[in-house]
N, C-alpha and C positions, 0 to 999 in steps of 0.2 A: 504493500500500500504506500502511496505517495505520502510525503507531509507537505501541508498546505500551508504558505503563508500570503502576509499581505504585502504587496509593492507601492501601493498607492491609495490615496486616501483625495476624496471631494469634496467641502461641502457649501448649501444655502441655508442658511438657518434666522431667525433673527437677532442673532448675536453677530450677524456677521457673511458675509457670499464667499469666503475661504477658509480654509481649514484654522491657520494663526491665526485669524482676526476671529473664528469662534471658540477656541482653544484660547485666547489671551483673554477674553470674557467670562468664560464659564468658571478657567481656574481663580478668577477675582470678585467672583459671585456676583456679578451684574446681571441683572434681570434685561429681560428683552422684552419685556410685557409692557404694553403701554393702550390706550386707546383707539378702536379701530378708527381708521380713516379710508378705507375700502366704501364707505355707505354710511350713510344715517341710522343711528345706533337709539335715535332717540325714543322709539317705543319698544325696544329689548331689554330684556332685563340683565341681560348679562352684553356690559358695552365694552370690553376689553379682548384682548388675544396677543398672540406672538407673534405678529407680522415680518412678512421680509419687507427690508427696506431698501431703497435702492438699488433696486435689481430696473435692470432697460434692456426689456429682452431683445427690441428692436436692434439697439446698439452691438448687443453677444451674433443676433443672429440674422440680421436685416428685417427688414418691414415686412417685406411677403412671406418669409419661412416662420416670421414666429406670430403671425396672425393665424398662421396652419395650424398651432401646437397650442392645445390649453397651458395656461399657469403649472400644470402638475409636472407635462412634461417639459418644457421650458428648465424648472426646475431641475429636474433628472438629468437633463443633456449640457448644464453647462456646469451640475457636480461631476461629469462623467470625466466631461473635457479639463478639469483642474488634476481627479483623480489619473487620467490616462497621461497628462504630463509630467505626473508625478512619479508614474509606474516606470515611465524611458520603455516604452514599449514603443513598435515600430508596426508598423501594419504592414510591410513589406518584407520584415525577416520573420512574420510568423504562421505557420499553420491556420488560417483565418476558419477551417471544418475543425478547428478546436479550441478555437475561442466562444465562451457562450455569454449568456447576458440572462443573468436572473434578477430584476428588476419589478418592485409591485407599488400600485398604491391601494388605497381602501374604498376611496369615493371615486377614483378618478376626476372625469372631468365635468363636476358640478356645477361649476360657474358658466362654463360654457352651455350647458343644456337649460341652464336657468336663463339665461339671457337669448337664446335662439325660443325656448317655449315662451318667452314674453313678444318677439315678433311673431311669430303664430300665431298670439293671440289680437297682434294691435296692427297689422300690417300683413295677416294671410299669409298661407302655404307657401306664396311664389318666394318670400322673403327669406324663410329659413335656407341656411346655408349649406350646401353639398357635402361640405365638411364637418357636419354636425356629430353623424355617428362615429369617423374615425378620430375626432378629438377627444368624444367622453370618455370612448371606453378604458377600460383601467390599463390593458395591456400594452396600450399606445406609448410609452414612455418606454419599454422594454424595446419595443421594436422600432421607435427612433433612433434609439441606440444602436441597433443592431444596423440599422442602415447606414446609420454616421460612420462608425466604425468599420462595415465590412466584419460583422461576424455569420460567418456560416454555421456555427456550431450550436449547440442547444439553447432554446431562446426559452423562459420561462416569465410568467405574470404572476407569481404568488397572491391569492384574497385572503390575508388570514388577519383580517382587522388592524388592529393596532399592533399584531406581530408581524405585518409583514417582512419587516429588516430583517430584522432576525434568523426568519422563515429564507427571505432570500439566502443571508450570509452560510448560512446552516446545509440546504441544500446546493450550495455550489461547493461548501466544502466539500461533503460526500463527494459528490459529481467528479471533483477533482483527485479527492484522493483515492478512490476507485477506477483510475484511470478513463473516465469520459469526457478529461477535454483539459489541456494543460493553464488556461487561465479564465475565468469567470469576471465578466464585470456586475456583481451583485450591490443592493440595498434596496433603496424604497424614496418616494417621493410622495410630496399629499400638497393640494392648494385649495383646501376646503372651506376657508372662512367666508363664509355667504349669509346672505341673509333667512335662508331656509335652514341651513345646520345650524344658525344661532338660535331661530326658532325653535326646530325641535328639540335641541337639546334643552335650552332653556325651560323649555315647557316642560322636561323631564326631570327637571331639579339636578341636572347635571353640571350646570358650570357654577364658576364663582360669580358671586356678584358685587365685589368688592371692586366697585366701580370708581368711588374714588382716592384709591388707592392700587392703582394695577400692579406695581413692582412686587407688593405684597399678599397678592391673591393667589398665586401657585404654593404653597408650602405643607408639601407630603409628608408626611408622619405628625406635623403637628396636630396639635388637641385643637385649633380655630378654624381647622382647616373648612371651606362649605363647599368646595367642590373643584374641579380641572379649569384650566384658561385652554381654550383651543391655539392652536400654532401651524405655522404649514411650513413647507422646506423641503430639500432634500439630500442625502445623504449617500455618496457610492462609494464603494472598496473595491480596490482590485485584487482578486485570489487568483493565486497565482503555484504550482508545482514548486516545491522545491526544489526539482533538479532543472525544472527549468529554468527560473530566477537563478541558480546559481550560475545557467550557462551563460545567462546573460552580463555577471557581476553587478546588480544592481543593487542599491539598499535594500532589506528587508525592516520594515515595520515592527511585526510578529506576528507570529502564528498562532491558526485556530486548530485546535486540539478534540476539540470535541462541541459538539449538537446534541439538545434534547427537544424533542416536539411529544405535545402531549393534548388532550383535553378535559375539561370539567367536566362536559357531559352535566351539564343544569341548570341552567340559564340561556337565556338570550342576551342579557348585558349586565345581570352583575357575576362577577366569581366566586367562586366556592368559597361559604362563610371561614372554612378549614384549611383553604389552601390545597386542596388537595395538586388540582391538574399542576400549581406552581411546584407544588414539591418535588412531583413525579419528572416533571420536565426538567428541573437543577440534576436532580439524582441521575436520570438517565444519561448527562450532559457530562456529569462527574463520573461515570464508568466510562464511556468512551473515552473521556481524556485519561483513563488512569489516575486520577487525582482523588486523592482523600480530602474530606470536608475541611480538614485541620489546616489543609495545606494554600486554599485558599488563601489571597490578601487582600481585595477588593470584590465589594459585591455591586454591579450598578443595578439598581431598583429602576422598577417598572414606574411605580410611584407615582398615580396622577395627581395625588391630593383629593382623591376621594374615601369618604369613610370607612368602606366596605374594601373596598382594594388595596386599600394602605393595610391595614389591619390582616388583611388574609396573605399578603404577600408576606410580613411580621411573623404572623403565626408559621406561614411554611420554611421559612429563614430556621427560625427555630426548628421546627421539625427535625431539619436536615444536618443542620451543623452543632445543634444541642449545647452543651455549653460554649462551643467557638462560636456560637453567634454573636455574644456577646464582646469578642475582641477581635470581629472584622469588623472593619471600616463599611459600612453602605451609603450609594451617595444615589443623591436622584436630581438628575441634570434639570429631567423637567418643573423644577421649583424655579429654572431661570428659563428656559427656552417655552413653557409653556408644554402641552400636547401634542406635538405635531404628527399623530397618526399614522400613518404607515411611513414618516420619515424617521421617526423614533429610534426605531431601532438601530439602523443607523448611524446615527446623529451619535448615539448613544456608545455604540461598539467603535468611534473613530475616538471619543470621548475617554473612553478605556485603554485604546492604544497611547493615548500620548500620556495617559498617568503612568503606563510602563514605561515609556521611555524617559517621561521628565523625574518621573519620582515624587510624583504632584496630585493628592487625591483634590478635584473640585468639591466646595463645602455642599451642602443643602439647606439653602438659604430658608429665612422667614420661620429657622426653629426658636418659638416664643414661648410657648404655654406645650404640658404634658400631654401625651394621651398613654392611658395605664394598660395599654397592649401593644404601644409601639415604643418600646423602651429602648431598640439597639441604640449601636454607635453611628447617629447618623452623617457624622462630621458637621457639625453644627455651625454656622453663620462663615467660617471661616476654611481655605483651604487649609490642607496638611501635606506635612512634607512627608512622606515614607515608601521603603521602595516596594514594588509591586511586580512580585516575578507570574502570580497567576492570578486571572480575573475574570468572574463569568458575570458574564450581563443577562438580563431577565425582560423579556418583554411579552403581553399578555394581551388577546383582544377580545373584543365580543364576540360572543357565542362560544365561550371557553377556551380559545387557541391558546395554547403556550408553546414560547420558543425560547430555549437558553444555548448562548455558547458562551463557551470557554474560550480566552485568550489567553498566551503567555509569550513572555517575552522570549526573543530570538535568539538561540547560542547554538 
């Protein structure tokens, strides 16, 4: 079997449109949360989120290619294009029937179908645009990629809610290390902040409403917590063979070691009061790698700042690691970046790479008040310095998906 690592890393977030400018944010605990300016927020109850700012996609891609591409994938191709310059890959010295592209998002392209179904309704059939179905769908970022780049080889769209990252990073490892295909460009992108998904969720007591206070409305594991801030972005890795990176001599990152994918099996959107599919998915994730619980040094949490999820993800920590839960470090980015949905995972696993390599755990901001079931070590208001040879990240979506891997650093 192959060992897979990573060569390259992408990101959009709203911390920032590169990987340093969101890595010098997150380990300073700055919040990216601020008030939408997308729309009139004024009869929602929930008026904040994790916006990208400063993104002109025109400018990345020209006026006519990126009127073709929703936000979502916009998003995904120009994390693709930071991560592929990063990799020093060449499109010309490689096997292109083994290059693949595992790429998802959750909603896909929502803004776009919300805005084509409002000329339908105000300006008739002849209005809506030819490119309506290939911009929504979720897969369309997976296969812009694949066209930009020239991959011939296995093209996948993972749906697995808010795990898609994970789902993609996870399965491209496999893919790689079972020899089907020597480099993967995997993660996830999401551009979902609209006025319908503020709606529904709103309506469903799902976000925060600490409107005026945005910086301080994501904060996972606290006791004040009232609910997630939505966020959009997107996050890509390059996975990559270790003997073929080595042919190449290029930097390695680190390496992923192990996958777990599991389900609750009980809901439709909350998770298992017990944690259960959270446990099953770490543990599975922890035998593939060969790693004992003990051995761990960073855990990155799922952690949206919701009641129920903060707390079950707690309870399965426990589970698993039993008395070493209590001295690993858990951080949860999404206290600064907000939710960003099928970019999370992602977002998150590039977030783990650079605490292995700087030796820098990002804090999790906005810990103020207790809650008497989320007791670990969440690294509180502040980073930490300490080195980090293994780390698995945890990401979990609606309708029970869980997906964890394992990173460790490169020797």
């Amino acid at each position: 079997m192959e060992r897979v690592v990573i060569t390259g890393m992408g990101v959009i977030s709203p911390l920032g449109n590169a990987v340093e400018p969101f890595w010098n944010r997150l380990s300073a605990g700055e919040s990216g949360i601020s008030p939408i300016t997308s729309f009139d927020t004024s009869h929602f109850k929930s008026k904040i989120a994790g916006e990208v700012r400063d993104f002109d996609p025109e400018a990345r891609f020209g006026r006519k290619e990126a009127r073709r591409m929703d936000r979502f994938t916009q998003f995904a191709l120009a994390a693709t294009e930071e991560a592929w310059a990063d990799s020093g890959l060449q499109l010309e010295k490689l096997d292109r029937e083994r290059l693949g592209v595992y790429v998802g998002s959750g909603v896909g392209g929502i803004n776009t179908l919300m805005e084509q179904a409002e000329l339908l309704k105000t300006r008739g059939p002849e209005r809506v645009s030819p490119t309506l179905i290939p911009m929504l769908i979720s897969n369309m970022a997976a296969a812009s990629i694949s066209i930009r780049f020239g991959a011939l080889g296995p093209t996948l769209s993972p749906v697995t809610a808010c795990s898609i990252g994970n789902t993609a990073i996870g399965e491209a490892f496999r893919l790689i290390r079972y020899g089907g295909a020597d480099c993967v460009i995997a993660g996830g992108a999401e551009a979902a902040i609209s006025e319908i998904a503020l709606a529904s969720f709103g309506n469903a007591t799902s976000l925060s409403t600490r409107n005026e206070e945005p910086e301080k409305a994501s904060r996972p594991f606290d006791g004040n917590r009232d609910g997630f801030v939505i966020g959009e972005g997107g996050a890509i890795l390059i996975l990559e063979s270790l003997s073929h990176a080595l042919r190449r001599n290029v930097v390695i990152h680190a390496e992923v070691i192990g996958y777990g994918a599991s389900s609750d099996a009980y809901h439709m959107v909350a998770t298992h009061p017990e944690g259960i599919g959270a446990y099953q998915a770490m543990k599975l994730a922890l035998q593939e790698a060969g790693v004992q619980p003990q051995e761990v040094d960073l855990i990155s949490a799922h952690a949206t700042s919701t009641l129920i999820g903060d707390r079950s993800e707690t309870t399965a920590i426990k589970k698993l690691f039993g008395e070493a839960a209590y001295r690993i470090p858990v951080t949860a980015n999404k206290s600064m970046t907000g939710h960003t949905l099928g970019a999370a995972g992602g977002l998150e696993a590039i977030a783990m790479i650079k605490s292995i390599q700087e030796g820098l755990i990002p804090p999790t901001i906005n810990q103020e008040a207790p809650d008497e079931i989320c007791d670990l070590d969440y690294v509180p208001n502040h980073s930490r310095t300490a080195e980090v040879n293994i780390g698995i990240s945890n990401s979990f979506g609606f309708g029970g998906h869980n997906a964890v891997i394992v990173v460790k650093k490169y020797q």
